[in-house]
N, C-alpha and C positions, 0 to 999 in steps of 0.2 A: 177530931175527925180522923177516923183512918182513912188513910188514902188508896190501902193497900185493898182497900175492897172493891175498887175501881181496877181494874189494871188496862194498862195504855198498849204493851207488849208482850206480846208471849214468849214463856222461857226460850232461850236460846239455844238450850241441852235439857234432854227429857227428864231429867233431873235440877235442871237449876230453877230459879225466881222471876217471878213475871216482876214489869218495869209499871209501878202505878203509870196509870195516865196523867197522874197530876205533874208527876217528876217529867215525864216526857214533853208535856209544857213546857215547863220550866227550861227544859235543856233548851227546847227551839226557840222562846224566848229569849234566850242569852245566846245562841247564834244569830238570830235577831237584831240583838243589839251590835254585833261584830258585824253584818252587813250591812245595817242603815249606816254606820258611824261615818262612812265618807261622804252620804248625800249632803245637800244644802239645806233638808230639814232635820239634822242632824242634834242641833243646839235647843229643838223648837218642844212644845208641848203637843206638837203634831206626829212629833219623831215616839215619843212615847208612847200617844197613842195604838200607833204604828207596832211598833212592839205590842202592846196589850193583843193586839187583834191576832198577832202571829201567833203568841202562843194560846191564846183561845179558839183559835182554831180548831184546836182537837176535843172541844167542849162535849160534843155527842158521844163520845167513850165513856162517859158519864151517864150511863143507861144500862139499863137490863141487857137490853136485847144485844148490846155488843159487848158485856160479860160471856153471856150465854154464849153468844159465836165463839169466842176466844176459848172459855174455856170448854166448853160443852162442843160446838164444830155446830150449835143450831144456826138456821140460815138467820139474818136480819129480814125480818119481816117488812116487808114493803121501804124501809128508809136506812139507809144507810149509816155509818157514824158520821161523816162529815155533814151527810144532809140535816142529819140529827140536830147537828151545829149550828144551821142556820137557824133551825125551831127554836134551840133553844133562845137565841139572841133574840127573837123576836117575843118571843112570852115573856123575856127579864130584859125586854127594851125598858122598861121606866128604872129599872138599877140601873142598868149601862149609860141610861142619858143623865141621872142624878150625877153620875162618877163624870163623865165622859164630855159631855156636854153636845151641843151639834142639836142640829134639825133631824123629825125622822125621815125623812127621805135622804138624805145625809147619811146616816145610822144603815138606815136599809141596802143603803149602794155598799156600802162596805162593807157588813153582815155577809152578803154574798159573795164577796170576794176575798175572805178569811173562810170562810167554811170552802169553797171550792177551788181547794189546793190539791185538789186532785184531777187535776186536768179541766173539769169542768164543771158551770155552774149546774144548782138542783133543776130539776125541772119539777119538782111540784110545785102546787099553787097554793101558798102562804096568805096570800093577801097582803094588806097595805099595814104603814103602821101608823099612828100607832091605832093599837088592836083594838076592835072593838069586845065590850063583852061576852059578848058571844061567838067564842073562837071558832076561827074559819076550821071547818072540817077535816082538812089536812093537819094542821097543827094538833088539833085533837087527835090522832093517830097517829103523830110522830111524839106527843107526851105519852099515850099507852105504851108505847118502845121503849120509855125512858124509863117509866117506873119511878121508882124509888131512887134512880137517881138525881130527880128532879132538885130537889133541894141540895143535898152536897154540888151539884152543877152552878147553882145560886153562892152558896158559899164561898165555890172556886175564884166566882168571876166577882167576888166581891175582896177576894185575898191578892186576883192581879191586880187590880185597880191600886190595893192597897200600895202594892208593890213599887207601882210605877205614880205614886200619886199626882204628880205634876201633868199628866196624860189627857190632854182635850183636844176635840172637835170644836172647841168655836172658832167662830171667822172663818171655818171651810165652808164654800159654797157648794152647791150641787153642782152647779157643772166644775168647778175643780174635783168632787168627792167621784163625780161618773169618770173626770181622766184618771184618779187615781182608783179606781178599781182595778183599773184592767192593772198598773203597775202592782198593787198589793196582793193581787190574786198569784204574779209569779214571783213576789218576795217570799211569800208564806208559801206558796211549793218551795223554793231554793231553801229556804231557813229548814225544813220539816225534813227534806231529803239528808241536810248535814245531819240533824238534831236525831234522827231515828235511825243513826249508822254506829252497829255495835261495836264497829274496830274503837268508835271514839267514847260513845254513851252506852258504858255496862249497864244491866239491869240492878237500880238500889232498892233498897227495901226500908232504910228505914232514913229518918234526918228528924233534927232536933224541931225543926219549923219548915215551911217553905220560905221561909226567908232566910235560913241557914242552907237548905238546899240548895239554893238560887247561885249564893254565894259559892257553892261547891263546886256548879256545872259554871259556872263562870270562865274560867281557866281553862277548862276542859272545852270550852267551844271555843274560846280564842284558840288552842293548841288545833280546831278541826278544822276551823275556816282559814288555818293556815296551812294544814297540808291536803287539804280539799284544791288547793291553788287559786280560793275565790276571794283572801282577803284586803285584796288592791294592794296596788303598787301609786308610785309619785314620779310625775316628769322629771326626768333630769336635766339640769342645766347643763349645757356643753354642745358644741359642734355636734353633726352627726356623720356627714363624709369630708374626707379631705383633697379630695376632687376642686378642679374648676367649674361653678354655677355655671349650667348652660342656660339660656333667655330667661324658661318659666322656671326654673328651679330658684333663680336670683328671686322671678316676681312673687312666686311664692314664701322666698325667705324674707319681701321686704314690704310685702303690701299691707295698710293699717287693717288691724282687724277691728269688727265693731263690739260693741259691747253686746254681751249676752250670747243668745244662739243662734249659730249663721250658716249657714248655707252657701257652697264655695262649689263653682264649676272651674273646670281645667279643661279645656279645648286645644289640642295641639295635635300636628301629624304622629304619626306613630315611628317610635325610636326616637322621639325628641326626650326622652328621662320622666313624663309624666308621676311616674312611679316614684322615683327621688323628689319629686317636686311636692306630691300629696305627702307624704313622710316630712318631708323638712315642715308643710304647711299643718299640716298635724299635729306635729310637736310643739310647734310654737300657740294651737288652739288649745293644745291639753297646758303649758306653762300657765298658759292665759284662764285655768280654770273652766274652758267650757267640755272637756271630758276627764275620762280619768286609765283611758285605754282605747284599743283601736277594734276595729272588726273591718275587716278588707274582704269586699263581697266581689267573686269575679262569676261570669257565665260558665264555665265548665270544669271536671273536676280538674282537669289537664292544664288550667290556667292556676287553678287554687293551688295544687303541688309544686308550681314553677314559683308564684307567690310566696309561699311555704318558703322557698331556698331564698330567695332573692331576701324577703325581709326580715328573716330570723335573722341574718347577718345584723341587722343595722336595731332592732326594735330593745336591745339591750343598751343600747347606748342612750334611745329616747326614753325608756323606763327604769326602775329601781328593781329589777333581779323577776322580770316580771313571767308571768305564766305564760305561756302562747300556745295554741290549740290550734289544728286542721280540723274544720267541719263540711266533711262530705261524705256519701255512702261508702266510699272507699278508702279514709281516712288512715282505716288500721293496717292497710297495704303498703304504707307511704315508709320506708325505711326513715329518712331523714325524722319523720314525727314518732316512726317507734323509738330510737336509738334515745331520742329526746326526754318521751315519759320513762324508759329505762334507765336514764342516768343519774347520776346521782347529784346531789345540789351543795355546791359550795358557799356559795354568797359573795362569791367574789367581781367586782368589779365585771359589769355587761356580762354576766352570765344572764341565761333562760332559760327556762325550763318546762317543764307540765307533770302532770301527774295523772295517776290511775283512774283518781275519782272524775277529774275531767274528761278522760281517752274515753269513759263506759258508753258516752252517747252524744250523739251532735246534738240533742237538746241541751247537756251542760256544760258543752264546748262555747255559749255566746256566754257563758257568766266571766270565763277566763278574762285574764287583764288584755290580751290580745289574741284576735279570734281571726283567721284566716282561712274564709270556704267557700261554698257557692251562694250567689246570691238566694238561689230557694231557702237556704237556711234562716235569710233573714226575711225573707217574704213570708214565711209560715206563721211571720208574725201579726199577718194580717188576714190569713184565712182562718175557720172557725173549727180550730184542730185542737187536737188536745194536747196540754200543754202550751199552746200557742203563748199566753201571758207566760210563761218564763222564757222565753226570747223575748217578748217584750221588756222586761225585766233585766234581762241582760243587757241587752244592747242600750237600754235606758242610759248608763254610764257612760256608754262608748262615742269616740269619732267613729262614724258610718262612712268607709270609705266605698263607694261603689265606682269599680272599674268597669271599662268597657261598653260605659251604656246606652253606647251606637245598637250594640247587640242586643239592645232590651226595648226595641220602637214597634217592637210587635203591638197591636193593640190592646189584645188581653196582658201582658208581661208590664207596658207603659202604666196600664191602670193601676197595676201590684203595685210597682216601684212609686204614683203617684202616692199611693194610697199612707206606703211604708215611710217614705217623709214625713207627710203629715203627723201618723200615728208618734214617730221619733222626736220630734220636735214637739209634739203633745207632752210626750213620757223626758224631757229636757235633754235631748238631745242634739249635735249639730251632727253636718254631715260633709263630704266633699263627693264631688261627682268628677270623674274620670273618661274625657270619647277624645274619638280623633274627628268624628262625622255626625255632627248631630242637629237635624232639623231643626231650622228655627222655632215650630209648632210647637217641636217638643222640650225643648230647650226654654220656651216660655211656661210652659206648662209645670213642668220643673223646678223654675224659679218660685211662681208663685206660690209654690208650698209653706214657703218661708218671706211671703209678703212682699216677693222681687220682680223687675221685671225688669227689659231691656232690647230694645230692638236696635241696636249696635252688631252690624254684620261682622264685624273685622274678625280675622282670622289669621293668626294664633289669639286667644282670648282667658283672660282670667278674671272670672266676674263673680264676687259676691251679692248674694241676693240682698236687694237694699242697702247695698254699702261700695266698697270701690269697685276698680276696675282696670284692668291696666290692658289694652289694647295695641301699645307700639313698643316692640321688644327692639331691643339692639340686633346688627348683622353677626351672627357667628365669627368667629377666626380659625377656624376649622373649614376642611372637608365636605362639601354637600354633594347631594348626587345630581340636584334643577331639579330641571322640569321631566319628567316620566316621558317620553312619544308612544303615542299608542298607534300601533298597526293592527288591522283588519286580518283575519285569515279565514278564507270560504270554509275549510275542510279540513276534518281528521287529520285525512292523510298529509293534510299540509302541513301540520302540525310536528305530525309525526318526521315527515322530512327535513323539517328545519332543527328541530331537537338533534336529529342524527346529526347533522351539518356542525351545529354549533356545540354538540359533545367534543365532537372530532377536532375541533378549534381547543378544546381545554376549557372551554366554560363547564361552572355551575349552573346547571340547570332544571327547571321545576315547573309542571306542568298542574295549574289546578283546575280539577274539573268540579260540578256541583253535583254528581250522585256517581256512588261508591262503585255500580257496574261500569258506568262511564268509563271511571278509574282504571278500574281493572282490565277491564280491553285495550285502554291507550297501555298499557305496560305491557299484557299481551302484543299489541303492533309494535310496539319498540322491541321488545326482545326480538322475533320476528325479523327484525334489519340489521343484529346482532349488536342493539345499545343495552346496555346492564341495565337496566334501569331497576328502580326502589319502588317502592310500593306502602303508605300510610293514607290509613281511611278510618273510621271508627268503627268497622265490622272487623277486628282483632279482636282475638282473646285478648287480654288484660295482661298478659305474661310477654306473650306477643309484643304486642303492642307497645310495650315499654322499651323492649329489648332493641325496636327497631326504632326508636325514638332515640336514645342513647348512642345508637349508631349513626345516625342523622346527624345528631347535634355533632358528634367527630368528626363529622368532615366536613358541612358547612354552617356550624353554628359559629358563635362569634370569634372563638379560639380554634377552631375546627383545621383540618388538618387533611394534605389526599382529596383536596375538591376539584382536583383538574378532570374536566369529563365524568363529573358525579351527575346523574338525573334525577329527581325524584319525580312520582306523579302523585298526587295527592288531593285530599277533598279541603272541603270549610275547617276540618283540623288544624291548617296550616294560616289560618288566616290569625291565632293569638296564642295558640298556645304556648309555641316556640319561639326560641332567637334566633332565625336562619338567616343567612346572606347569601343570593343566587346573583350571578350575573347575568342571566338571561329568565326572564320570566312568558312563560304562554296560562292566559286561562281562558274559561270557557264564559262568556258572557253572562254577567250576573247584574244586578241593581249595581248603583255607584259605589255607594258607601262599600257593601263587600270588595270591590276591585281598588278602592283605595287604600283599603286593608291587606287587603294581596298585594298591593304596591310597595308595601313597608315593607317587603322581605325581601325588595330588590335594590342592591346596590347602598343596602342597608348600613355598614359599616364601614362608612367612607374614611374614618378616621385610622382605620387599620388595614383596610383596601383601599387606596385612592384609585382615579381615576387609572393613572399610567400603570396599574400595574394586574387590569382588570384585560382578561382576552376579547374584550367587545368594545369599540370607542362610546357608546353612550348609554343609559338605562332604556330599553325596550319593554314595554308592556303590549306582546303580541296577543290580540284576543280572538281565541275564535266565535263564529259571529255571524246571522247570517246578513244581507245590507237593510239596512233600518229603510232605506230607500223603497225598498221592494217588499210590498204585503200583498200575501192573497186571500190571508186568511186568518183566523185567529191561533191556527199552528204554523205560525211562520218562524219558529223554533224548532221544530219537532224533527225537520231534516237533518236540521247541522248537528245539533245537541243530544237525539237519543232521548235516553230519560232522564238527562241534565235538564231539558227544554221544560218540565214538572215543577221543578223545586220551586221557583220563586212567580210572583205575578209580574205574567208577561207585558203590562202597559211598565210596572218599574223596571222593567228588563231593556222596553223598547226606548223608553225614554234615555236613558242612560248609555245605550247605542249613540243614539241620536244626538245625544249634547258630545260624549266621549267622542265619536268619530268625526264632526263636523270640528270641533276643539283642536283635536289631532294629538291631543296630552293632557298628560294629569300634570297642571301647572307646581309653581314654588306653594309654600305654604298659602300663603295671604289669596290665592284665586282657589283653593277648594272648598269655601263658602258656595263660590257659585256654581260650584258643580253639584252639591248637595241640592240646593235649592232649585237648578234647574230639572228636579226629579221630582224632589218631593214639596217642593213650596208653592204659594197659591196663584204664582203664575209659569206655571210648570206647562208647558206645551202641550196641545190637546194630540190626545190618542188618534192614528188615522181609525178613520169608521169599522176597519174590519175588527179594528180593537175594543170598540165600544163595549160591547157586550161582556166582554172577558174584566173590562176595567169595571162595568157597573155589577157584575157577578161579586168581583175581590172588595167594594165599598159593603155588599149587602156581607161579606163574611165578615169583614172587620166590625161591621155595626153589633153583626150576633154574639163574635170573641170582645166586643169592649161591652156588652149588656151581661155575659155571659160574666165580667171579673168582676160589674157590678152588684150583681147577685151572691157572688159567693165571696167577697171582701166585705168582712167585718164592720158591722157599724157602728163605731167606736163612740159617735153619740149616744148611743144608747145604751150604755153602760155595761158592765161585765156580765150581771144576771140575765140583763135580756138579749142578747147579742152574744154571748161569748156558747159554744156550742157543744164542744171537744170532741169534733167527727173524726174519724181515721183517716190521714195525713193523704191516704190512695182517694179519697172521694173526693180531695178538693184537691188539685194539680195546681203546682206555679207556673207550668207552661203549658203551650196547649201545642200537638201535635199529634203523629202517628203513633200510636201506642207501641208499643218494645216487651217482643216475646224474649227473656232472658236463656242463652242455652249454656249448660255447663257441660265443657267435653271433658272426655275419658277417654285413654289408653288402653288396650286391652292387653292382660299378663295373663300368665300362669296362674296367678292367687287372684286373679279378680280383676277389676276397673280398678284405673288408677287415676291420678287427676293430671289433665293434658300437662299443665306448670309441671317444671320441677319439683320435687319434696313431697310431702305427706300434712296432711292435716288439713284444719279449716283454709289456711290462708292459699295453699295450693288449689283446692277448689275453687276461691273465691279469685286466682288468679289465673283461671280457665273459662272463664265465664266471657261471654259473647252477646251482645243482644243485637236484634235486627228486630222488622215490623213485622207486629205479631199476627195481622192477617195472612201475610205472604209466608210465615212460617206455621201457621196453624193448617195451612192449606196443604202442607206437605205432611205423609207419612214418615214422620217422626219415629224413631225405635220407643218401643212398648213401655213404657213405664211400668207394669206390673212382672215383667221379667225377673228372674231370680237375680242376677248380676246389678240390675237398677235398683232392685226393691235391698242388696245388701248394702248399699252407699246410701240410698234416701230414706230408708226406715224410720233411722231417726231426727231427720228432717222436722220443722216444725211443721204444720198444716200451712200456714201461708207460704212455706216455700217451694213444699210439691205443689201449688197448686201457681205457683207462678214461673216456676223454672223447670226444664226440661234438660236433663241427666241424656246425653247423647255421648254415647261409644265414636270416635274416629277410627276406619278404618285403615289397614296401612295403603291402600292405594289414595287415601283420602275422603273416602264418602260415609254419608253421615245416613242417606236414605236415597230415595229414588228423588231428584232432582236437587240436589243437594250435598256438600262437601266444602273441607273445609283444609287450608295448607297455611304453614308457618307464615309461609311469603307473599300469601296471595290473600288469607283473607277467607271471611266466609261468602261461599260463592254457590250464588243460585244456576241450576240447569236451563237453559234456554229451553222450552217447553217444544 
């Protein structure tokens, strides 16, 4: 058989050798075998299998019609190569089952998840197998495609079989073959993307057999899955910090784990070390065999970069020299993560690293041995995007650490995150879950993903699903700050006068409001009375924004330095991403759980500030507010707050009034069960009547945003051909919200627009970039995108990016257009109309 009349790839120089199709099997076949080796079906006649399927995958290049494309440039008529692939399986089902063994409906779930390792499965209509004689009409025009390659296609898949001869499907049921679709559909994309990278698979041309080629690319894919950075690492045995265990750090270092796959919540205030705690209890779940690397999912990218520093320290000491990877839109801005894939690799004891092939895309950032990014990364895992099964795929290996996810009870967000359990623990995976605030509702909900459940209020808590649980931690010998007191303040301006007051005292202090103009006016009234005050929101450029973030952490982050009479005024930014310590905190009334989170940043590092050496005698949590006592109406917000009074649902607003000021504080750990629960659990005090209507308004939006993630979350029952979709990532959304016009500013020179950042090039643009809501910005005359100066920087823009970002000139007084302008320190700032 020549093989070489087939070809898989086209030459690489207009002069050199196409790559038979047959050899380019073969190569992703034996990258194949380098990524299954670590799973638990690794030993089995299922793991062969599994191989046969990866590199048969590219079976449809075994056709006419995708010669002719390759070499000729003609289009594929109607079916694709890989669609090709599922045909063919299906016409040489009775080889594949004489080789192979299995049920066809078995045969057929997997069929479509080896040929659609291209993101997504076929959509034409094959029919059932096995075939009747009279082939379904579809088929019959994906063999016209094939031609003459029909039979050499027969040949091939009779020479893998040979190859792998020990290779069956029995004993796989259909519903294990439907959960393993969705994992083999992103094994064989992961294998296909190493196996078809020319840095590592030149184009051959000749071999004495395919089972002397085999042997060839052998070596040559172990050398690619190893500096691909995907071919796993092993737990290390040994300590990981040399610190004293604070409560849950110990409970986590000492709790029994169960057999198999489990599911571990961490409940504690914020600033108790949760962080070190999931790390220590990680480590000892990957010793124990149930992973084999981490992936730490946090809410924003600002938490995933702080994550980024904090755990690359320590993740060397839990692994064996292992990869680590940032997954977020902004990933390649991240100094610490570029310095990382730029360096160089020694092997020497707790080193880390990454590499290139990983940096190219947050889809092959979850394969890494440890993945740190936002949770969307790993929620895309269960919307019907393309690609989606290779995060599935990924994370399949990993401990699923998800932080913060008090911050994820949204209703459409709660259903992802439901959903994203399930699916991981499907594909054998465990997980740990990370909050300081988290509904009992949800918190049960949670559990039972992993068959747990637990109506045990106590609080600090560490509870495995179905398994222990440790609820009575020892007292510290350290430092604590108590109990919070919350004070009431009618007004702005009150506000405003006590910040002056207690600047002038030498306090740290921080003002958080819940929308960005809010912000920006109380910093306006404070300068105004001659207080410096700071200024962080999330309407900064990127450049900005960083720059003033850095600044922040210097004077009152934990080593911070110069905090006497420092103010910040700040939005929901300051409620995770940073490590701040304020001595005086004021915010603008928000649901509980966020003002508990704003709590954590006050009086936060009692071990390196105590009490005696703080300018205030006790922690204050001033809130402004107006009396929960007094409604008139359902904008009984709208006075005190502005358009902070918007952001959140006024009955969780009022509620949390109502228990916080009647209370008088945010108590020790062990009483903020009951402040959660006096908001959101099911004897939660009723709304006064003005409120009805706005409560029964936000039950009928929640119902629409939890039908709305049911709809667009994958139904993993139903296997990868009929459920898996590969829509564009933009039409299914992980969160739901106000949509975000992105603006890119520019400098105006003498040679042209320049980009607002420092420097030259992609990453300067990309670190002038600003988004705000895109009605509010579409509604403003915007400068002309068809302009000579625009059209010389966005030219060669792709099409999706003119078409979602807007290239805006700053002028030097600051304005951007008629109502509209934008300063270092201030922020992009809308004209009062």
């Amino acid at each position: 058989m020549q093989w070489t009349d087939w070809p898989g790839k086209s030459p690489i120089t207009s002069d050199g050798a196409e790559h038979p199709a047959a050899f380019h099997m073969l190569d992703v076949a034996a990258v194949a075998e380098r990524l299954i080796a670590p799973f638990p079906i690794a030993a089995s006649p299922l793991r062969d299998a599994m191989v046969v399927f990866a590199g048969l995958h590219d079976i449809g290049k075994i056709s006419e019609s995708f010669r002719a494309m390759l070499r000729e440039g003609v289009t594929q008529p109607g079916f694709r190569h890989w669609e090709l692939s599922e045909a063919l399986f299906y016409v040489e089902d009775a080889r594949i089952a004489a080789r192979l063994g299995g049920t066809p409906r078995v045969r057929q779930m997997l069929y479509a998840a080896a040929a659609g390792h291209h993101g997504r499965p076929s959509d034409h209509t094959l029919g059932g197998l096995p075939l009747e004689a009279r082939l379904p009409r579809e088929i019959g025009r994906a063999l016209k495609c094939v031609g003459d390659g029909r039979d050499p296609a027969a040949k091939l898949i009779d020479a893998f079989c040979d190859l792998w001869p020990e290779a069956s499907l029995d004993g796989l049921t259909l519903a294990d073959a439907t959960t393993l679709s969705w994992w083999l559909a992103g094994f064989c994309t992961a294998a296909d993307w190493v196996g078809s990278n020319p840095k590592w698979f030149q184009p051959k041309t000749e071999a004495d057999s395919l089972a002397a080629y085999l042997e060839q690319t052998r070596p040559i894919a172990a050398r690619a899955v190893a500096e691909a950075g995907i071919a796993g690492t092993v737990a290390r045995e040994g300590g990981l910090f040399d610190f004293e265990f604070r409560p849950m750090q110990a409970a986590c270092s000492a709790i029994a784990l169960p057999d198999g796959l489990m599911l571990a919540i961490v409940e504690d205030e914020t600033g108790a070390g949760k962080t070190e705690a999931a790390l220590l209890l990680a480590h000892r779940m990957c010793l124990a065999g149930k992973g084999r690397g981490l992936f730490f999912a946090l809410p924003t990218m600002a938490t995933a970069d702080a994550m980024f520093s904090r755990a690359s320290r320590i993740v060397g000491r839990m692994f064996d020299n292992p990869f680590v990877t940032l997954a977020h839109g902004r990933a390649g801005l991240s100094v610490p993560f570029r310095d990382l894939v730029q360096g160089s690799r020694t092997g020497g004891p707790g080193e880390i690293t990454s590499s290139d092939w990983l940096a190219e895309s947050n889809r092959r950032a979850l394969l890494a041995d440890v993945g740190i990014g936002t949770i969307d990364q790993a929620l895309l895992s269960v919307l019907p995007v393309r690609f989606q099964t290779l995060r599935t795929y990924g994370l399949s290996s990993k401990i699923l650490v998800v932080d913060e996810v008090h911050e994820m009870g949204e209703p459409y967000i709660a259903e992802e995150l439901t959903a994203l359990l399930k699916m991981h623990r499907a594909a054998g995976g465990s997980a740990i879950l990370l909050t300081a605030t988290l509904p009992m509702t949800l918190r049960s909900k949670l559990l039972a993903t992993y068959d747990g459940a637990s109506d045990n209020t106590a609080y600090p808590a560490l509870t495995i699903a179905g398994g222990a649980a440790i609820t009575q931690f020892p007292a510290e010998d350290r430092p604590v700050k108590g109990p919070v007191t919350v004070e009431r303040l009618n007004a702005a301006a009150d506000a405003v006068t006590l910040l002056a007051k207690m600047a002038a005292q030498g306090a740290a202090c921080v003002w958080v409001r819940n929308a960005v103009d809010d912000a920006i006016e109380a910093v306006e009234a404070l300068r105004a009375v001659g207080v410096d005050a700071r200024l962080l929101h999330a309407r900064f450029a990127l450049c900005d924004r960083k720059r003033i973030e850095a600044e922040i952490l210097a004077r009152v982050g934990k080593d911070g330095k110069g905090r006497e009479g420092f103010v910040l005024v700040g939005t929901q930014v300051l409620e995770s991403s940073l490590d701040l310590d304020f001595d005086v905190m004021l915010s603008d009334i928000a649901p509980i759980a966020a003002l508990i989170q704003r709590a954590g940043r006050l009086w936060r590092h009692m071990d390196i500030r105590p009490a005696s050496s703080r300018p205030v005698p006790k922690p204050v949590l001033h809130v402004l507010s107006p009396d929960p006592a007094q409604i008139g109406d359902d904008r009984w917000l709208h006075g005190t707050l502005g358009k902070g009074a918007w952001v959140y649902a006024v009955a969780d607003v009022w509620r949390s009034a109502q228990v916080l000021f009647t209370q008088g504080q945010i108590g020790t750990p062990d009483r903020q069960r009951a402040l959660i629960e006096a908001v959101y659990g099911p004897d939660a005090e009723p709304v006064p009547e003005a409120l009805l209507k706005a409560e029964q308004d936000k039950y009928g939006k929640d119902s629409a945003d939890r039908g709305l993630a049911w709809h667009n979350i994958v139904k993993f029952s139903d296997g990868y051909r009929k459920a898996g979709r590969g829509d564009d990532d933009v039409n299914y959304p992980t969160r739901l919200g106000e949509e975000a016009r992105v603006l890119c500013l520019a400098r105006r020179t003498a040679q042209g627009l320049v980009p607002w950042a420092d420097g030259e090039g992609a990453d300067a643009w990309a670190l002038s970039e600003v988004s705000a809501h895109r009605k509010k910005v579409d509604a403003l005359p915007l400068p002309d995108q068809s302009s000579p100066d625009i059209l010389a920087i966005t030219k060669d823009w792709p099409e999706w990016k003119r078409t979602q970002i807007r290239l805006c000139p700053v002028e030097e007084n600051g304005g951007i257009c008629d109502g509209l302008r934008y300063d270092a320190e201030c922020g992009l700032v809308f004209a009062s109309p």
